[in-house]
N, C-alpha and C positions, 0 to 999 in steps of 0.2 A: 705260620704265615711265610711267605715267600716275598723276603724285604732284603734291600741294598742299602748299603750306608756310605755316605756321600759327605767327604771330610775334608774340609777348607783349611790346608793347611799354611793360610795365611788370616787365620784367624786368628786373634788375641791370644789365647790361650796356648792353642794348639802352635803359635812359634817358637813355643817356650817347650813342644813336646817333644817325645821321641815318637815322630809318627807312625815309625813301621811295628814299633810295641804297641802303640797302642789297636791299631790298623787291626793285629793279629789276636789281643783281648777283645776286642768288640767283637772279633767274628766267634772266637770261645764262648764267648758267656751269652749269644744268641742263639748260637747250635745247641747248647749245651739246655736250652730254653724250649727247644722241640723246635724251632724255624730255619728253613732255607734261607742263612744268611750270607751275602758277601760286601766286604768294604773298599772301598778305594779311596784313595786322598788326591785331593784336585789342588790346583792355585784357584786362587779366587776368580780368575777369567774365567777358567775350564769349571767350574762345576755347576754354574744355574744351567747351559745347554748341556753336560752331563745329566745331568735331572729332568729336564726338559726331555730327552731322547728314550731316556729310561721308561718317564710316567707312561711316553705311549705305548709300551710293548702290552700285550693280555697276559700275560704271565707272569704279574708281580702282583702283589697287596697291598705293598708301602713302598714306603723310603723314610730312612733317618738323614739325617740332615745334621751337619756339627758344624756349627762356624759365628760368626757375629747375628746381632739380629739381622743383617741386611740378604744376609744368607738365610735364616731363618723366615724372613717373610717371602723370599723367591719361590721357597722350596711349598711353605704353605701355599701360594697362588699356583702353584704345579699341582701339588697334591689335591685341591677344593676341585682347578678344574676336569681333572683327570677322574676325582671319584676314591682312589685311594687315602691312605695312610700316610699319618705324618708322624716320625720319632723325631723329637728335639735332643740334641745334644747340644747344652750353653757353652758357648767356646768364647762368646765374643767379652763386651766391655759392659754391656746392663741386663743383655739376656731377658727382655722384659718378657716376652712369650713366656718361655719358660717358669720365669716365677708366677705367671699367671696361675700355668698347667701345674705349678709344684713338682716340677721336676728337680731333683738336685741339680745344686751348682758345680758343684764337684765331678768335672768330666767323665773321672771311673767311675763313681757312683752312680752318673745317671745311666750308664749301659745297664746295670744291674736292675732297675727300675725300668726300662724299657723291654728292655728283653721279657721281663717274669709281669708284665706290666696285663693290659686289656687297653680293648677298642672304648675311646668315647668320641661322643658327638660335640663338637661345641660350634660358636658363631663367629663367623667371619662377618668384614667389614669391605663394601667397596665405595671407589668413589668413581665416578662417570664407567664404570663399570671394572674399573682397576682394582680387584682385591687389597685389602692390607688387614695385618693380625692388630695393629698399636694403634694408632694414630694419623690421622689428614689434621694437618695446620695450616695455618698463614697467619700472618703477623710475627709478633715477636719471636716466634720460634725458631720461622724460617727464616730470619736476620742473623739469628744466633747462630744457626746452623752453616749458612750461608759466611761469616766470620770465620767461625770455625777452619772451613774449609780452605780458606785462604791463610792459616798458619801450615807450617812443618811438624809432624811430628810421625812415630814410629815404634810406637807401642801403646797398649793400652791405658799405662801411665800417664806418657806423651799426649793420648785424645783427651783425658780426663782433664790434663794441664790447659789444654786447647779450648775444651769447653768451658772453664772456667774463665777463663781469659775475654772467649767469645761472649759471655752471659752477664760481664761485667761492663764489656763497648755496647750494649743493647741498655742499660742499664741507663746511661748516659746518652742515649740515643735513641728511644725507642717509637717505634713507627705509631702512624694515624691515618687509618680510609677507609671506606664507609664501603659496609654489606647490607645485601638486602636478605632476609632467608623465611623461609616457611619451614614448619616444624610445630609437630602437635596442633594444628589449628590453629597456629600463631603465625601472623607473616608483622615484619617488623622491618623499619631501613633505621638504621642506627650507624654512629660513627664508634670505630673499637681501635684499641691497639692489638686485640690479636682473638681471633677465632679458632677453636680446637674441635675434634669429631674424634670420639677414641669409639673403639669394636669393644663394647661393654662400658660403663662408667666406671671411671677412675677408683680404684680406694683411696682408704687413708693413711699413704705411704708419701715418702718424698721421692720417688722414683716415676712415679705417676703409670701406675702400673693397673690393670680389673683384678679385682681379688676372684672375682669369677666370672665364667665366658660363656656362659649360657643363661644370662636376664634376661635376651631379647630387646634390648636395648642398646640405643648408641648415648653415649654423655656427650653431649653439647655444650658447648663452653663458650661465651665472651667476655671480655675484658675490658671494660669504659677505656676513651683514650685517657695515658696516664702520663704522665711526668716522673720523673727519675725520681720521686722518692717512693711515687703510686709502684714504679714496677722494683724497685727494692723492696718494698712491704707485699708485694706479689711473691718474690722469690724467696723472703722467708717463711710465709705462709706455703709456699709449696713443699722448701725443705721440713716444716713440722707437719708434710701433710694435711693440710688445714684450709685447702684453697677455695671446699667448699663456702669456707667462713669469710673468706675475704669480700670485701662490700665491692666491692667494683667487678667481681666477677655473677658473671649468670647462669646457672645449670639447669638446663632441661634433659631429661630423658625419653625422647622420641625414637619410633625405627626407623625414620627416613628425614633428611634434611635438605635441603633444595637452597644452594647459595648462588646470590647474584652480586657479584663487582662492579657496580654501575660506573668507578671513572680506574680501570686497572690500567699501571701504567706496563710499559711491552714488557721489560722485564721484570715483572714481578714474579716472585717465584712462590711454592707451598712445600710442605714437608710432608713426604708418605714414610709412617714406618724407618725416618731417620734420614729416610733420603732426597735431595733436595731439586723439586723439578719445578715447572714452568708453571704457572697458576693462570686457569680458564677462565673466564669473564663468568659461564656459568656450571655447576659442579652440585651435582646429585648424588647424596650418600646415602646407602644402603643400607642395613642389616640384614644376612643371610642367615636366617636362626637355624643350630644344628648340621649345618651344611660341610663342616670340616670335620673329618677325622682324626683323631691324636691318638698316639700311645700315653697312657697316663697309668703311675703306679696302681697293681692291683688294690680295687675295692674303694678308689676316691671318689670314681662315679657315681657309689650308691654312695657313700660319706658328704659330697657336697648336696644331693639330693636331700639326704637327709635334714643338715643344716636347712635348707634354704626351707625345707617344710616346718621349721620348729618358727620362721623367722617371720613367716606371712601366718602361724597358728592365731586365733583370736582368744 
């Protein structure tokens, strides 16, 4: 294949690297793989329209991508809409794509798994027609996140500290307003402190992570309005992975969800993929099954296929 490798080198990880060793390994251990490969290292400004510029040319198959997840879903909504390939490189702080795809965490490692790796299909997520690989929220999330954002910090530590910090002022604070949404045959107006749409349902992880990205499904999530002990018993339920279990939450698996804000106030905001924007009065989520490209370690395509045939057996 004929792939470029597009390295954020103000990502988590990679501040901590030597990038021009690494720059110079990644493109070794792709050639060495039989592929036209070459790398460059961007700052975080320069490398989504780096990528952007690239997907258009006819002469490529992919692109790897190395940098936080915020990097990693850019690169994905490049790669779905372009038609190409996507290589994940985990650089950032939860790299949740990646653990979906099972790619190593371990930056050199995962070169070695991508390079000797194979094409698979899996599903992407949109919402009013905006790709994302993780998650659309609102409510509690986007409070947190929104927190978050207004500390200082400056490493991956530093975000870790930040979120903790953030998830403890939502804790003691945590929002209430009312959706309306259709989904599976269901339309319902309820009042919630917080709504979730993840691109595959959740596992049983405290990361809130799909163990696999080709159900054809989206997990749908809501949360009764709660009170600060409701969303403490939420957040350790989510750290033991367990949130299916939690009574105040509701999971459905639909491919399409259709929400309405009947009283949104101006700034209310939602979370895509980590990142925190403006939230629409009304928001149509998607599952595109199949429709993304990944490099993924040789032979997991038929290994998850497999699994999932032993899972639905009678």
């Amino acid at each position: 294949m004929k792939l470029i490798g597009f390295f954020n080198r103000d990502g988590g990880t990679f501040r901590t690297t030597d990038m021009e060793a690494y720059e110079n390994r990644a493109e070794a251990v792709f050639r060495e793989a039989g592929h036209d490969f070459n790398a460059i290292v961007f700052s975080g400004r320069e490398i989504v329209p780096a990528m952007e510029r690239a997907a258009r040319r006819d002469d490529i198959d992919g692109i790897v991508a190395g940098g936080g997840d915020g990097t990693i879903s850019a690169a994905a909504s490049i790669a779905w809409k372009n038609g190409i390939a996507l290589g994940v490189v985990p650089a950032g702080t939860m790299n949740l794509f990646a653990r979906s795809l099972r790619v190593p965490l371990d930056i050199w490692m995962a070169l070695e798994t991508l390079a000797f790796g194979e094409v698979d299909h899996v599903d992407i997520a949109s919402a009013n027609g905006r790709p994302f690989i993780h998650q659309f929220s609102a409510g509690l999330h986007a409070r947190m996140v929104r927190y978050r954002n207004s500390y200082t910090y400056r490493s991956r530590f530093g975000k870790i500290g930040a979120s903790a910090r953030a998830a403890l002022g939502v804790v003691f604070n945590p929002p209430e307003f009312e959706v309306e949404f259709a989904a599976g045959g269901v339309y319902e107006r309820r009042r919630v402190s917080a709504v979730s749409i993840s691109n595959n349902p959740f596992g049983q992880n405290a990361l809130l992570y799909a163990d696999c990205l080709t159900s054809g499904e989206l997990g749908f999530y809501t949360a009764k309005p709660l009170k600060p002990i409701g969303v403490a018993r939420l957040a350790v339920d989510l750290l033991r992975g367990k949130v299916r279990e939690n009574a105040d939450v509701m999971v459905m698996h639909p491919a399409e969800v259709h929400l309405h804000f009947p009283k949104l106030p101006s700034k209310a905001n939602c979370v895509m993929d980590g990142e925190l924007r403006p939230l629409e009065r009304d928001v149509t989520l998607k599952l595109h099954p199949g429709e993304l490209k990944v490099l993924v370690r040789q032979g997991l395509a038929a290994q998850v296929d497999e699994a999932e045939r032993r899972e639905i057996a009678p």
